[in-house]
BALOBA-1460 file (C-alpha; in Angstrom, 3 decimals):
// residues 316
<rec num="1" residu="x" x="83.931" y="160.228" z="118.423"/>
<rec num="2" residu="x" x="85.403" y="163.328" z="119.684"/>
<rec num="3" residu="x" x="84.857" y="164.495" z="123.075"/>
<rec num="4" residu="x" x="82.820" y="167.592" z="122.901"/>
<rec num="5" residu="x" x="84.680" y="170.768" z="123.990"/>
<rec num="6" residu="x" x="84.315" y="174.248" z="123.276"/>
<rec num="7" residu="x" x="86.928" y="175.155" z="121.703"/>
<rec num="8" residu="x" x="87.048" y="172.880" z="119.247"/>
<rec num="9" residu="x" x="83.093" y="173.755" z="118.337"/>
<rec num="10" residu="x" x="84.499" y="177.421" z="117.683"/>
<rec num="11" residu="x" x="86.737" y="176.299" z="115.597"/>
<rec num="12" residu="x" x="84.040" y="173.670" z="113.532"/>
<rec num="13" residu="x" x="81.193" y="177.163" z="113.548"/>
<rec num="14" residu="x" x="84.623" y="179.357" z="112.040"/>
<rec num="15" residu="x" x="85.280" y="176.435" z="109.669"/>
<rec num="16" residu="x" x="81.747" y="176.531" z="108.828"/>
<rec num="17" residu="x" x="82.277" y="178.815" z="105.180"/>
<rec num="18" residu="x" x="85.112" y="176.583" z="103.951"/>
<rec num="19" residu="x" x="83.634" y="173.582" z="104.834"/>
<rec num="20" residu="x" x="80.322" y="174.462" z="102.608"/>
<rec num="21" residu="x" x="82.435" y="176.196" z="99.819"/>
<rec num="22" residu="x" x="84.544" y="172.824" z="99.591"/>
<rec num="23" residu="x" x="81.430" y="170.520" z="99.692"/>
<rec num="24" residu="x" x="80.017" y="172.557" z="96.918"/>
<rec num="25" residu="x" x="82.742" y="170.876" z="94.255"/>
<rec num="26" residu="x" x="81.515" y="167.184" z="95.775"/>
<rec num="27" residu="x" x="79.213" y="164.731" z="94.394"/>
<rec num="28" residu="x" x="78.406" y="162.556" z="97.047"/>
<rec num="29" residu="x" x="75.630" y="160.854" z="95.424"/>
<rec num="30" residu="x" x="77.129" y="160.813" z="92.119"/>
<rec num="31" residu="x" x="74.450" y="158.207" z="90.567"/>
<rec num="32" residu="x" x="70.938" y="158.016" z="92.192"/>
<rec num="33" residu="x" x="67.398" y="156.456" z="90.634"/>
<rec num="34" residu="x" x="64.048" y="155.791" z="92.308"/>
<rec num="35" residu="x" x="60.691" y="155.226" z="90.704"/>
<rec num="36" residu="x" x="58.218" y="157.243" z="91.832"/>
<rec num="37" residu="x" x="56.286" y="153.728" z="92.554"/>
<rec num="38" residu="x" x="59.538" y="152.178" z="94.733"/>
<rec num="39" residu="x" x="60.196" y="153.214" z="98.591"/>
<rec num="40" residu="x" x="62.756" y="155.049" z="100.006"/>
<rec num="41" residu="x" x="63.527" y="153.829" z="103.487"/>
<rec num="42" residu="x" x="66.076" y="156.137" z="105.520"/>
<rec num="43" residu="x" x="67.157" y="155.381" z="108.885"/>
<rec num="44" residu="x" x="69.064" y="156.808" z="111.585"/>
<rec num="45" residu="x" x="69.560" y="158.181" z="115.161"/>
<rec num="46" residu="x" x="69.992" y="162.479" z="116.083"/>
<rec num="47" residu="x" x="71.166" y="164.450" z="113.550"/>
<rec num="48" residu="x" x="71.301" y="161.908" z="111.103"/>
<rec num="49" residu="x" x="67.249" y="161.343" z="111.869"/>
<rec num="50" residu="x" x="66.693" y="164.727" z="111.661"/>
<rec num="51" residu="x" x="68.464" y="165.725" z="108.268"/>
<rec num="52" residu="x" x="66.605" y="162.517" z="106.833"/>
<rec num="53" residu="x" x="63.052" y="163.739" z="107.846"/>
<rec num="54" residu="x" x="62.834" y="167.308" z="105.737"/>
<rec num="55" residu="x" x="64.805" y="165.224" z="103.156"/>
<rec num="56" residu="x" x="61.924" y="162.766" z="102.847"/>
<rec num="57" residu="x" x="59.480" y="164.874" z="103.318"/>
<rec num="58" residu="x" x="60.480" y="167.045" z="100.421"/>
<rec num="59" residu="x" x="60.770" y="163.575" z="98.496"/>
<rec num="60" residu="x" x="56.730" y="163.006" z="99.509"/>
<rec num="61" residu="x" x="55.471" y="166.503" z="98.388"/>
<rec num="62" residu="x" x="56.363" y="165.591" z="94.716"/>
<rec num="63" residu="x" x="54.923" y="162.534" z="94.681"/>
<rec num="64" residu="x" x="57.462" y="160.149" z="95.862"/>
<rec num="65" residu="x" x="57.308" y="157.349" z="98.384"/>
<rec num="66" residu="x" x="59.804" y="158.098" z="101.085"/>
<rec num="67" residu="x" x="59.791" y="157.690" z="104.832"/>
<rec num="68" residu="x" x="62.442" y="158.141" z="107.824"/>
<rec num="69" residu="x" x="62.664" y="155.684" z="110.664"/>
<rec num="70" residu="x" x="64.518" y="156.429" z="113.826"/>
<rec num="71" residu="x" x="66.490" y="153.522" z="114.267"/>
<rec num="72" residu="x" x="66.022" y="152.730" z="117.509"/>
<rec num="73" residu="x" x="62.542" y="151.696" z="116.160"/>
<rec num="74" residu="x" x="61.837" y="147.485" z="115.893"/>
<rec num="75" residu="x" x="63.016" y="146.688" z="111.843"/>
<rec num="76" residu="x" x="60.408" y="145.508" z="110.364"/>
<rec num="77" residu="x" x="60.090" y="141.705" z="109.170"/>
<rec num="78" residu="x" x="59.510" y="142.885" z="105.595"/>
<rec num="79" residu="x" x="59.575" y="145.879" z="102.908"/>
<rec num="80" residu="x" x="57.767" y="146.166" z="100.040"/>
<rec num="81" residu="x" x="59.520" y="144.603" z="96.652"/>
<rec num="82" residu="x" x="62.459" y="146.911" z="95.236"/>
<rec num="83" residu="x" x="62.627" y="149.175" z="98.856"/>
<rec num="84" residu="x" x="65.892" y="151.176" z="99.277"/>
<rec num="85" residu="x" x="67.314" y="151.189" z="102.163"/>
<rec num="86" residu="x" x="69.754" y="154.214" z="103.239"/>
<rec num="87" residu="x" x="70.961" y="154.008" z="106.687"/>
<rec num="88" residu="x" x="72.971" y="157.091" z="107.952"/>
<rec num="89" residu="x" x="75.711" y="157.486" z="110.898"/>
<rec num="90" residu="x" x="78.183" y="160.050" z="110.638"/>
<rec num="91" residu="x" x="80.704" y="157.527" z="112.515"/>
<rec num="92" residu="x" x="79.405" y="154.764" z="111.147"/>
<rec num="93" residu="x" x="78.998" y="153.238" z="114.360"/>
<rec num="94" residu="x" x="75.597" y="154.161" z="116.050"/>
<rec num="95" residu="x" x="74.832" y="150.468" z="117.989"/>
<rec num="96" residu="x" x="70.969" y="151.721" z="117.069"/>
<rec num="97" residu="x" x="71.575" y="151.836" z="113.617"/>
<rec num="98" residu="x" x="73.812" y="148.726" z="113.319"/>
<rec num="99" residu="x" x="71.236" y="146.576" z="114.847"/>
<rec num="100" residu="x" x="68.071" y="147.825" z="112.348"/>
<rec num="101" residu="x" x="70.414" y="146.986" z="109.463"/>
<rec num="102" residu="x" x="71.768" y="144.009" z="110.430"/>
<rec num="103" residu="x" x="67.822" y="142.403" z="110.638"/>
<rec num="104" residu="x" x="66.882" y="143.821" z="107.493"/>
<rec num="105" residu="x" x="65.859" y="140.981" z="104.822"/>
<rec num="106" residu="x" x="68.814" y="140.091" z="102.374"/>
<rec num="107" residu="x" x="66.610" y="141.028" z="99.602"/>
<rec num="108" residu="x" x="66.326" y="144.347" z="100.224"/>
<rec num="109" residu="x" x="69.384" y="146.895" z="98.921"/>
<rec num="110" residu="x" x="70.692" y="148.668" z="101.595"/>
<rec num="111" residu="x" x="73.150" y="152.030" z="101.640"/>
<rec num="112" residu="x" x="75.167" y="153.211" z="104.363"/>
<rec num="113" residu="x" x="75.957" y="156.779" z="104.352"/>
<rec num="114" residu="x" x="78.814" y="157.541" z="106.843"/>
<rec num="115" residu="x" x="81.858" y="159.192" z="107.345"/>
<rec num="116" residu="x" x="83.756" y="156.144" z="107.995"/>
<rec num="117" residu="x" x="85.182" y="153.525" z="104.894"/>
<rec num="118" residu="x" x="85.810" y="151.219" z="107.560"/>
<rec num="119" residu="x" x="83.375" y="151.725" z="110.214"/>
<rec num="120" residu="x" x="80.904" y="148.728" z="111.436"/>
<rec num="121" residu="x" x="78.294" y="149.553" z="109.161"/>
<rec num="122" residu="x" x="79.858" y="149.847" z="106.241"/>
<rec num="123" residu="x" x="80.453" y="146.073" z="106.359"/>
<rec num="124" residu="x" x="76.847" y="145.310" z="106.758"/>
<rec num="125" residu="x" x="75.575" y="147.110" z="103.878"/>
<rec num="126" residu="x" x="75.862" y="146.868" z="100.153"/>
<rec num="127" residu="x" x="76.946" y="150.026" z="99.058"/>
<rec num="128" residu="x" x="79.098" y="152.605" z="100.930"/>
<rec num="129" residu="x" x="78.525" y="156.141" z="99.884"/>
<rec num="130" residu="x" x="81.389" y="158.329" z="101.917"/>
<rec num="131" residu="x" x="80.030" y="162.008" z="103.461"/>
<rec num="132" residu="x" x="83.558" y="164.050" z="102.434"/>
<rec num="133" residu="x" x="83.579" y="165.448" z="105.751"/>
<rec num="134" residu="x" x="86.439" y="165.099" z="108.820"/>
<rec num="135" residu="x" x="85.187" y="164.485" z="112.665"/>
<rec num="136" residu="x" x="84.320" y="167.970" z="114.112"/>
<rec num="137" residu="x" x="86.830" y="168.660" z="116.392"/>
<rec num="138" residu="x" x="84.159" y="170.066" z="118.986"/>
<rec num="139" residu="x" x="82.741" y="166.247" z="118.854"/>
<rec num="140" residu="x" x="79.268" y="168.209" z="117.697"/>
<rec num="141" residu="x" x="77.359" y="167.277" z="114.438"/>
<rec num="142" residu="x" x="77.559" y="170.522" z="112.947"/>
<rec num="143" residu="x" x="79.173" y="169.258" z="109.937"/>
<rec num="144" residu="x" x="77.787" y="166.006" z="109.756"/>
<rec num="145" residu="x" x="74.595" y="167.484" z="110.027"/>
<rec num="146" residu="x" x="74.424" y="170.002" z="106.939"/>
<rec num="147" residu="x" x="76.828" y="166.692" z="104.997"/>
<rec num="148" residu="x" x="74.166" y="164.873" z="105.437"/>
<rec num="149" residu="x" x="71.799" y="167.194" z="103.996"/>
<rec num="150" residu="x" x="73.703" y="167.892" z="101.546"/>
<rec num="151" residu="x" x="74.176" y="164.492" z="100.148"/>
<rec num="152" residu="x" x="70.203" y="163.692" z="100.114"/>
<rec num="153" residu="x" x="69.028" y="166.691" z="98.814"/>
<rec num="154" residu="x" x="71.850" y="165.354" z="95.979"/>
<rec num="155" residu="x" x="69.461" y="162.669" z="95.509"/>
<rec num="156" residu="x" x="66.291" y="165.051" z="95.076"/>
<rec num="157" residu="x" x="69.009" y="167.083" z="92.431"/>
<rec num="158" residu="x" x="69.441" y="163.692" z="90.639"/>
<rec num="159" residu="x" x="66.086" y="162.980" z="90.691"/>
<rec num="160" residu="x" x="65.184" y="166.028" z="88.501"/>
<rec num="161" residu="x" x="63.457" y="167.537" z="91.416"/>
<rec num="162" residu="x" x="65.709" y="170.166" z="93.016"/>
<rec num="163" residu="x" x="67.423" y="173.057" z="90.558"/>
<rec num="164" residu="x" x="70.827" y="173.081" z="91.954"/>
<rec num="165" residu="x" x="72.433" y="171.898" z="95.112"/>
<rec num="166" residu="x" x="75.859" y="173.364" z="94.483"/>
<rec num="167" residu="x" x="74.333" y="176.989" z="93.715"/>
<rec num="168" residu="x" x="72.334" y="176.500" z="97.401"/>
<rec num="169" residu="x" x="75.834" y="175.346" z="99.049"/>
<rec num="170" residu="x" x="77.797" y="178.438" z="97.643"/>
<rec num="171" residu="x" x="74.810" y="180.732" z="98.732"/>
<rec num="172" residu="x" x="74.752" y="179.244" z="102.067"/>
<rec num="173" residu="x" x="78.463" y="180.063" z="102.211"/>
<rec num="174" residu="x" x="78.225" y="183.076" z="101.986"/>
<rec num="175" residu="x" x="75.415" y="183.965" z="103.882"/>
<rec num="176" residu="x" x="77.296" y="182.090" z="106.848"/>
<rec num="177" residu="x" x="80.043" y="184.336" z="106.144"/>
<rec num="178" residu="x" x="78.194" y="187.668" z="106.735"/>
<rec num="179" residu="x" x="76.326" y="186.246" z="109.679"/>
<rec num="180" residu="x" x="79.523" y="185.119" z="111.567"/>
<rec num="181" residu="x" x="81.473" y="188.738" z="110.173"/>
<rec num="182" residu="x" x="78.360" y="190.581" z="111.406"/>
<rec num="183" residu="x" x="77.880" y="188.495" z="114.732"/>
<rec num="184" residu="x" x="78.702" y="191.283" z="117.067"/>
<rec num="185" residu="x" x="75.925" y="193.845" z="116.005"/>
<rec num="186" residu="x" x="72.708" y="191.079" z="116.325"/>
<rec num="187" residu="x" x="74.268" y="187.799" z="118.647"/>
<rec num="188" residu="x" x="73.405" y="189.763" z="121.810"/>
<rec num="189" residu="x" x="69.856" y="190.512" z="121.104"/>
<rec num="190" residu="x" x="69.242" y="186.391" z="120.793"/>
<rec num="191" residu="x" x="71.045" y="185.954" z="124.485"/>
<rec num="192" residu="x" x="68.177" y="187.206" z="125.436"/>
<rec num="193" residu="x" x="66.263" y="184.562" z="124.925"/>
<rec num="194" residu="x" x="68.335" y="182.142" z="127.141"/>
<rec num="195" residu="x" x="68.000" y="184.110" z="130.468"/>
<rec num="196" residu="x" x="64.829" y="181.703" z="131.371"/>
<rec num="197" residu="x" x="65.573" y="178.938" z="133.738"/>
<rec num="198" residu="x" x="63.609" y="177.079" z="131.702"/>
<rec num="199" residu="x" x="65.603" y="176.794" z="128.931"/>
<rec num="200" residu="x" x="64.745" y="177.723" z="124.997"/>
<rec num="201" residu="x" x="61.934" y="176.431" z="122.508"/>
<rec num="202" residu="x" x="62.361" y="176.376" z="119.012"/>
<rec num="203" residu="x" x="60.286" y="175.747" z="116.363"/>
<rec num="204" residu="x" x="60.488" y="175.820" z="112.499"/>
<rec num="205" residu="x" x="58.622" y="174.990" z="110.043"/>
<rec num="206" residu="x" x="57.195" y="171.215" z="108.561"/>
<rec num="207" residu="x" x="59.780" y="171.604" z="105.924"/>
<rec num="208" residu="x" x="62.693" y="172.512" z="107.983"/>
<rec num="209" residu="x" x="61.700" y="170.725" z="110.691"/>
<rec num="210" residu="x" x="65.277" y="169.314" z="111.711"/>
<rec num="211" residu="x" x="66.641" y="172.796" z="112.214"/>
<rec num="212" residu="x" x="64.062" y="173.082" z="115.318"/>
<rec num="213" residu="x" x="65.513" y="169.612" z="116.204"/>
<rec num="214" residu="x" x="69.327" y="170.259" z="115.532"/>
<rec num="215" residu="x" x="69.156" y="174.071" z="116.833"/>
<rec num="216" residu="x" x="67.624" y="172.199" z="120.065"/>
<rec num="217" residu="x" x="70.140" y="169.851" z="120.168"/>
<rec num="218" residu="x" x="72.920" y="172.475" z="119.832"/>
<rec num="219" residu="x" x="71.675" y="173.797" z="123.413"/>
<rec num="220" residu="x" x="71.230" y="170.674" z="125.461"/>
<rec num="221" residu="x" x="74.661" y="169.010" z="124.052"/>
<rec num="222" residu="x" x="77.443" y="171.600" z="124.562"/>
<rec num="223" residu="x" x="76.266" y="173.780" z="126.995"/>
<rec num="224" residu="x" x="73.752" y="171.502" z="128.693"/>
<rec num="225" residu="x" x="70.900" y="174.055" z="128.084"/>
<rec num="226" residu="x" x="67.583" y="173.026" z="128.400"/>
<rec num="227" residu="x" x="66.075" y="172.946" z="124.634"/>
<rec num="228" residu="x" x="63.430" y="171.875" z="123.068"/>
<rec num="229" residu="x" x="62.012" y="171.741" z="118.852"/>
<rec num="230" residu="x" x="58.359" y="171.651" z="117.618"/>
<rec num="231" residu="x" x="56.978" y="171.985" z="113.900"/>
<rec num="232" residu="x" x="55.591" y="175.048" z="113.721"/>
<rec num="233" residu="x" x="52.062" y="174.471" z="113.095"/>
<rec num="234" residu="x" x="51.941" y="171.546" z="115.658"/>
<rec num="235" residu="x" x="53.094" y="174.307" z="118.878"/>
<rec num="236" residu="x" x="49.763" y="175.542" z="119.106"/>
<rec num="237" residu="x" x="48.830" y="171.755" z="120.040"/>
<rec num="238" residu="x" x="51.277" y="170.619" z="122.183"/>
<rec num="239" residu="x" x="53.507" y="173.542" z="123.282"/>
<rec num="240" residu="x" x="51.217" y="176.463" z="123.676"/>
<rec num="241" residu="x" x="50.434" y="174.508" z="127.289"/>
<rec num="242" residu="x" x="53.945" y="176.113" z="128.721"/>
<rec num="243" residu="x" x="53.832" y="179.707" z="128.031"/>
<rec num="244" residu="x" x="50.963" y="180.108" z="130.764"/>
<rec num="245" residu="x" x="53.231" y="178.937" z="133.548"/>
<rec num="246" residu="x" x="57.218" y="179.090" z="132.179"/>
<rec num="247" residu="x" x="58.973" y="182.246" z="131.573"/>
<rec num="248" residu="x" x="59.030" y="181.009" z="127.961"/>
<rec num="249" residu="x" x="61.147" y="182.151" z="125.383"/>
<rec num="250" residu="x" x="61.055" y="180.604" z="121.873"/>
<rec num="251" residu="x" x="63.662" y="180.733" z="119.012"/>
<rec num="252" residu="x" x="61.167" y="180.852" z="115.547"/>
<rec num="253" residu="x" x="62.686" y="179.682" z="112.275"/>
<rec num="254" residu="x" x="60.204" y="181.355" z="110.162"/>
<rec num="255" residu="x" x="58.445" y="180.477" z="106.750"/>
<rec num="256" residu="x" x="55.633" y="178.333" z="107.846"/>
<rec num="257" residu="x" x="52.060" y="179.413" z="106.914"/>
<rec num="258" residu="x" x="51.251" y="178.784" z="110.564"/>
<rec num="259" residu="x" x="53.858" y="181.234" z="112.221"/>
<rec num="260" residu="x" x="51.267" y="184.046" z="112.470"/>
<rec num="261" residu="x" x="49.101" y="181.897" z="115.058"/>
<rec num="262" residu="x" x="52.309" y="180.880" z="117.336"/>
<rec num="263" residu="x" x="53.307" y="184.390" z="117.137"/>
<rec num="264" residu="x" x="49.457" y="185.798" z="118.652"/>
<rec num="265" residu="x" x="49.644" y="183.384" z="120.916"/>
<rec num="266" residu="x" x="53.208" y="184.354" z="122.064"/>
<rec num="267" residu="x" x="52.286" y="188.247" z="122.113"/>
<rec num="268" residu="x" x="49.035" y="187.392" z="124.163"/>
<rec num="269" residu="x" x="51.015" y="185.157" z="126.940"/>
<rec num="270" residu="x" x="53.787" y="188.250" z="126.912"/>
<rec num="271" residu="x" x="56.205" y="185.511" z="125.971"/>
<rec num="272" residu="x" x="59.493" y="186.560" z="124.469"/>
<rec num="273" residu="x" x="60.711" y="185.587" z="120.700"/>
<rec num="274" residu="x" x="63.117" y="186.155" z="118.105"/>
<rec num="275" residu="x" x="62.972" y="184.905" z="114.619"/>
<rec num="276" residu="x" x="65.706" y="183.666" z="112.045"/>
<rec num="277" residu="x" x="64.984" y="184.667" z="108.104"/>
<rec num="278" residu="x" x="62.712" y="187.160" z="106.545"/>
<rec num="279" residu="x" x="59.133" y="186.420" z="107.269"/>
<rec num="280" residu="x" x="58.282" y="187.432" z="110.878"/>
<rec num="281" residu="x" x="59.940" y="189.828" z="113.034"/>
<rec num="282" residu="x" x="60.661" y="188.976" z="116.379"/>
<rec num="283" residu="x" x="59.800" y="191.023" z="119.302"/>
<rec num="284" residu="x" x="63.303" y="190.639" z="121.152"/>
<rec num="285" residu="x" x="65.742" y="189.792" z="118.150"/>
<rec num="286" residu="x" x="65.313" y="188.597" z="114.382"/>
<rec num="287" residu="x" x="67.890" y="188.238" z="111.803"/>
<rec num="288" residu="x" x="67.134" y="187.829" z="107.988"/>
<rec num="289" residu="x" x="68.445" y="185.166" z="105.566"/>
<rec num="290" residu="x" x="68.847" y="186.816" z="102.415"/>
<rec num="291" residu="x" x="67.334" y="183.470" z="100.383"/>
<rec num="292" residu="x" x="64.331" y="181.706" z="100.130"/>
<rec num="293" residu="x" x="65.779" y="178.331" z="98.680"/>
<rec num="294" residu="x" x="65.368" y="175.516" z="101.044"/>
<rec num="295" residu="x" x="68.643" y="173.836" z="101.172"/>
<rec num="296" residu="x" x="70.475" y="177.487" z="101.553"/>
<rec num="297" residu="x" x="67.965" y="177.974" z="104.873"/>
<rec num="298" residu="x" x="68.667" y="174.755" z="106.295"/>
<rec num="299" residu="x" x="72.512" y="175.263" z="106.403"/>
<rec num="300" residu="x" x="72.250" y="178.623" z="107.153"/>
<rec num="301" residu="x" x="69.739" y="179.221" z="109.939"/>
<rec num="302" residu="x" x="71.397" y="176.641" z="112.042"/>
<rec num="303" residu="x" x="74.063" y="179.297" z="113.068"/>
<rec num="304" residu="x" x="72.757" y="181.301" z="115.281"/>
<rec num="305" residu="x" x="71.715" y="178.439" z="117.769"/>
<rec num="306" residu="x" x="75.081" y="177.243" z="117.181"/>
<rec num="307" residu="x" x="76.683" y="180.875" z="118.200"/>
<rec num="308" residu="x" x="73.987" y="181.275" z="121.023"/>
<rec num="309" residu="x" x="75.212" y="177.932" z="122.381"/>
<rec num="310" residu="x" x="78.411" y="178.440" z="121.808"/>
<rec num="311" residu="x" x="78.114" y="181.621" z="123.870"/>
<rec num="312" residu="x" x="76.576" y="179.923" z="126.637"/>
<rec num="313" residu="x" x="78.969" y="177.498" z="126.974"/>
<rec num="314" residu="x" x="82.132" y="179.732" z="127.125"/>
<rec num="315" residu="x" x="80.442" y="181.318" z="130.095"/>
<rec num="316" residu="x" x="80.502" y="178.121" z="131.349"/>
C-alpha cells in the first residue's frame, strides 16, 4: 500500500471526476443472483466495512437477507445452507480479512472483491471479482471506497432493485466536478468547523451511514485530526453527552428523518454545524447536492471531508 502523502491525495480528490466517469462504462459484477430466502454475508475491515454496511442495509429494506461483518470479528463455525460469502480488501491483503476467510467452511461459496488478481486472498476464495481501480497515489481509500460501492450497489442493479447505477455514477461526476470548480466560494465556511481542539463529529444518516464513517476517517488518517461518525438518529443517544462540555462542532450529512432533533439539540448547546445536501441548512456552512438518488450522495458528499482534510493537512 502506498504511503499516505498529501500530495498524492490532491491528486486522487482532482482525479476524482475521471475516475467516476470511467467506472461508469464498467461492469464489475457483470452476473449476480440471490434468493430473497439465501444470505448474503459481506466482510471486511475500514472502508471496505463501511461501503458494505449501507450496501446491505439497502439489500434488508427490500426484503433481502444480508448482513456485514467486520472481519476482525471470530468466523463463525457455520452459515446457513446456500450463504454467499463476499469478502472485500482493496489490496487484497488485510491479515483481518485473510484469517475470517481462510476458517470459513468449504461448503460455503466465497467471493473476494479486491483490487489485486494476485493478492493473498484471491487464492483463498472461489471467485475473484476485480474493482477496476489503480492504488491511490495518496495511499487513502478514496477510490477504493466509492469502487467498492459501486460494485455492490451493481449487485442491488442486478437484482432488479436499483434503477441505474451508471446514470448515479455519471451524476455523481458531475456534481464532483462543480463542487471541486466551485471549491473556493463555500470550502472556507466548513474550516470552520475544525478550529475545535477537539476535533470534528459527523453524522449521516442510517442509509449513508459509511459516509459519517469514511468522512471521519478522512480526518484522523491524513491529517491526524481528531474525527468521529454516528448514524444520525443514534447521536441523540450516545453523542449528545459531548456538546455540554467540548467546543463541539459537527459535520451533518443530511436526509435522515431524525436530523431535525440533532439539529435542536445543537442550536440549544450553541454548538456549531454545517450540513452537506439539500435538507437542513447549517448554521456555519451547508452546501447542496443537486440529487436525491442514493448512490449519487454517497460518492458525492464524501468530498468535502476529503477537501476539508486535505486542507488541514497542507497546513501541516
Amino acid at each position: 500500500m502506498a504511503e499516505t502523502n498529501v500530495a498524492g491525495f490532491v491528486s486522487d480528490i482532482n482525479d476524482l471526476p475521471n475516475l467516476l466517469f470511467d467506472l461508469s462504462s464498467k461492469r464489475i459484477f457483470e452476473n449476480f443472483s440471490l434468493s430473497k430466502n439465501q444470505l448474503l454475508y459481506m466482510v471486511g475491515m475500514g472502508s471496505s466495512y463501511f461501503a458494505a454496511q449501507d450496501a446491505v442495509r439497502y439489500l434488508r429494506s427490500v426484503g433481502y437477507l444480508a448482513i456485514a461483518e467486520i472481519a476482525s470479528a471470530e468466523t463463525p463455525s457455520s452459515f446457513p445452507e446456500n450463504t454467499l460469502v463476499i469478502a472485500i480488501s482493496a489490496s487484497g491483503n488485510s491479515v483481518e480479512v485473510l484469517k475470517f476467510v481462510e476458517k470459513i467452511p468449504s461448503n460455503v461459496k466465497t467471493i473476494a472483491l479486491t483490487r489485486e488478481q494476485n493478492s493473498k486472498l484471491a487464492k483463498v476464495v472461489d471467485e475473484v471479482i476485480l474493482l477496476p481501480i489503480k492504488e491511490e497515489k495518496g495511499g487513502v481509500s478514496i477510490w477504493s471506497y466509492r469502487a467498492t460501492s459501486i460494485a455492490l450497489f451493481q449487485i442491488i442493479e442486478n437484482l432488479g432493485l436499483f434503477s441505474s447505477v451508471k446514470e448515479s455514477i455519471v451524476n455523481a461526476s458531475k456534481e464532483i466536478k462543480k463542487l471541486l470548480d466551485s471549491k473556493n466560494q463555500w470550502l472556507e465556511s466548513f474550516m470552520k468547523l475544525t478550529t475545535s481542539s477537539n476535533g470534528i463529529y459527523l453524522m449521516a444518516p442510517a442509509e449513508r451511514y459509511g459516509s459519517a464513517l469514511q468522512g471521519a476517517l478522512m480526518f484522523r488518517e491524513g491529517p491526524k485530526f481528531p474525527a468521529d461518525g454516528c448514524e444520525t438518529g443514534d447521536w441523540s443517544h450516545v453523542d449528545v453527552y459531548l456538546t455540554k462540555s467540548l467546543d463541539y462542532k459537527a459535520l451533518i450529512f443530511s436526509g435522515s428523518i431524525w436530523d431535525q432533533q440533532a439539529i435542536d439539540w445543537l442550536n440549544n448547546r450553541k454548538s456549531s454545524f454545517g450540513s452537506v445536501s439539500k435538507y437542513q441548512p447549517g448554521n456555519i456552512a451547508s452546501i447542496e447536492i443537486e440529487s436525491d438518488d442514493l448512490l449519487t450522495q454517497i460518492l458525492t458528499e464524501l468530498l468535502v471531508p476529503e477537501l476539508m482534510a486535505c486542507k488541514l493537512w497542507e497546513a501541516k
